[in-house]
Steps between C-alpha positions, in 0.01 A plus 500: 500500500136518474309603209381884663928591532566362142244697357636818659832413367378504158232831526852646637710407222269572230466887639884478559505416104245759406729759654813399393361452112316853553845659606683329209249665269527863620867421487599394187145624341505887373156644631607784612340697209143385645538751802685802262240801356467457117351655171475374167662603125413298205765428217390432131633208249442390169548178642609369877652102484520365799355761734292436802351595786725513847845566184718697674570823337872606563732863506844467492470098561326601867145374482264811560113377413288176346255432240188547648331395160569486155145567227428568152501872384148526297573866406858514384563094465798342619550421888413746757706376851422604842775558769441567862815724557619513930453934555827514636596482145439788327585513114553773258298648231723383231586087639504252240373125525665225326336103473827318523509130442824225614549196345308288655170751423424628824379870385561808787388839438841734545460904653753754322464774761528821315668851568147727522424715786161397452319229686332274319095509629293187657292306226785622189533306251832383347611439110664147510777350281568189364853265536679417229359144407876302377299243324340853293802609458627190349193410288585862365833467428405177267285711309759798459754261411226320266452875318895574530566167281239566253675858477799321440368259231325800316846753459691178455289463166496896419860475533540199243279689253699818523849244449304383216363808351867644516700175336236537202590925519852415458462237217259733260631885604886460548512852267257675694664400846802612314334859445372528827794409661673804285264710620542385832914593493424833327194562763801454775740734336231775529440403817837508619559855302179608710661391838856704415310773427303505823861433659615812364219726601487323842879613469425882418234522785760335756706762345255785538417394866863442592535911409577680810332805358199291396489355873503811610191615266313214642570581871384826467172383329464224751577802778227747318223201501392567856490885432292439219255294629409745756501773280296271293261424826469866616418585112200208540390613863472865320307372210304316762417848636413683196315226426312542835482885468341434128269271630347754814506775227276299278281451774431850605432523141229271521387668835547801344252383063331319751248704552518666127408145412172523736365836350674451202132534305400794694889618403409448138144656476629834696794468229263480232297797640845719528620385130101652372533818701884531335342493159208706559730784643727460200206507285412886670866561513538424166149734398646746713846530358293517146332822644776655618701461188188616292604875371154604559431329826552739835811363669649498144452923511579481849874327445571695187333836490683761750209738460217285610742426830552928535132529563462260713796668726342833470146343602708360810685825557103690459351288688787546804426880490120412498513249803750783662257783485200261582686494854329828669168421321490164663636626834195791505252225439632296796430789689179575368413144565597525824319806572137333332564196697544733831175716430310387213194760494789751397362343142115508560274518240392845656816670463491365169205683409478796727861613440758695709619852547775398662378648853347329745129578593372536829382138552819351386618753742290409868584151372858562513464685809257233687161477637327832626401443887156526593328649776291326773 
């Protein structure tokens, strides 16, 4: 074998290794999450022992996302721990995370899915909680049990003093525990009188009750309830409406002094003006009533002297008879009138002065016959 075919032998087996040790690790090595979609949530602790990047973070024991990094929250404090969750993992609005911790101290960060309809958005960010730390739990069960002893210890003592406080009451006050123990016995006789004689009137109202006719009473109350609450609610639903009816009358009211309230000066001053012109007219009422009941005054003689109201009937009746016989005068000077207005030289000043016989002359007369004719 020469040194060229050794050489390939070993170039051959070291890429048959690199294969084989490649295979093993996509075998038994979990990297499928490096090809899978993802988006982030953050979870907040007070504290997070033991966390680190690439943890797994679990629901329902099957390993759903990793750590991507784990960094101090300078806003709220505590731990602030990013998770890379796969997207075809979808958790609810209202999931839960949980640090748990085994026994050996390896810390995982625990899912509760929840029961929302709600998705919970990319880049949310979760409240975290604590484990129970035993050790804690311990170191605070010393302490309890450190207070619980020193309880212990302190009534122990109260209780000696009160043992003490009541040997020394029973050596110096045997005649006063004497009296109050008296008193006790006859406090118990009135008590037990008290309880007989609520027996006996518990007794009487079994009795009462146990009445047929009583039972009957009470049925027919029980019965009439119903019918009296709805008399009850029709008698509120009509007070409701008076009520109502009240209230729209008081507001046409006030649509109705409204207005009066607006000119209420105006109102007042033409009031005012009325209420003057009242008492000036009662004033001349009044001076007139004090003339007519003067015995001298006019309408005094005129109520109360028949004589004076004679004349003035006769000077009615004469005056009828005057106006009656005035009737042909007036009718001639209508004619008259109409005759002056139809020819008014019939009252010339000529006539006037000249005078008529009564017959007409000859002028009058070729005036009422016409124009003579002439001759060419």
């Amino acid at each position: 074998m020469n040194e060229r075919q050794q050489q390939f032998r070993v170039g051959l087996f070291v890429i048959a290794a690199s294969v084989v040790t490649a295979v093993m690790i996509f075998k038994f090595g979990d990297f499928s999450h490096l090809f899978d979609e993802t988006y982030s949530i953050s979870a907040h602790f007070d504290s997070a022992p033991g966390v680190e990047a690439s943890a797994p973070v679990t629901m329902n024991g099957i390993s759903v996302a990793q750590v991507r990094e784990v960094i101090f929250d300078s806003k709220r404090g505590g731990v602030l721990v990013l998770i890379n969750m796969s997207s075809k993992y979808r958790l609810r609005a209202d999931t839960r995370v949980q640090l748990t911790r085994s026994i050996l101290g390896d810390s995982t960060i625990e899912l509760s899915p929840g029961k929302s309809k709600d998705l919970l958005p990319p880049d949310s960010m979760l409240e975290g909680e604590l484990p129970v730390d035993p050790m804690q739990i311990v170191a605070n069960l010393d302490r309890r049990l450190d207070q619980t002893l020193g309880s212990f210890d302190q009534t122990s003592k109260e209780w000696r003093q009160v043992a003490a406080n009541l040997n020394s009451l029973m050596d110096t006050n045997r005649g006063s525990l004497s009296t109050v123990l008296e008193r006790a016995a006859v406090s118990l006789d009135e008590f037990g009188k008290t309880m007989k004689t609520a027996n006996m009137a518990l007794s009487n109202a079994n009795k009462t009750l146990a009445d047929p006719q009583v039972q009957e009473n009470l049925k027919r109350t029980v019965a009439a309830l119903p019918k009296l609450t709805e008399e009850t609610h029709q008698t509120v639903v009509a007070v409701k409406e008076t009520i109502s009816a009240a209230q729209k009358n008081l507001e046409n009211l006030q649509g109705v002094t409204q207005p009066l309230s607006t000119h209420s000066k105006s109102i007042v001053v033409q009031l005012d003006g009325t209420l003057r012109n009242l008492h000036s007219l009662s004033i001349e009422l009044n001076q007139f009533a004090k003339l007519a009941n003067k015995k001298d005054g006019s309408l005094n003689q005129f109520a109360s002297n028949p004589d004076l109201y004679q004349n003035l009937n006769q000077s009615a009746e004469s005056l009828a008879i005057l106006l009656k016989s005035l009737k042909p005068v007036v009718s001639d000077l209508q004619v008259f009138a109409d005759k002056v207005a139809r020819h008014p030289e019939l009252i010339g000043v000529s006539g006037a002065i000249k005078g008529s016989s009564g017959i007409k002359e000859p002028s009058e007369a070729r005036q009422a016959n016409g124009p003579s004719r002439t001759r060419n």
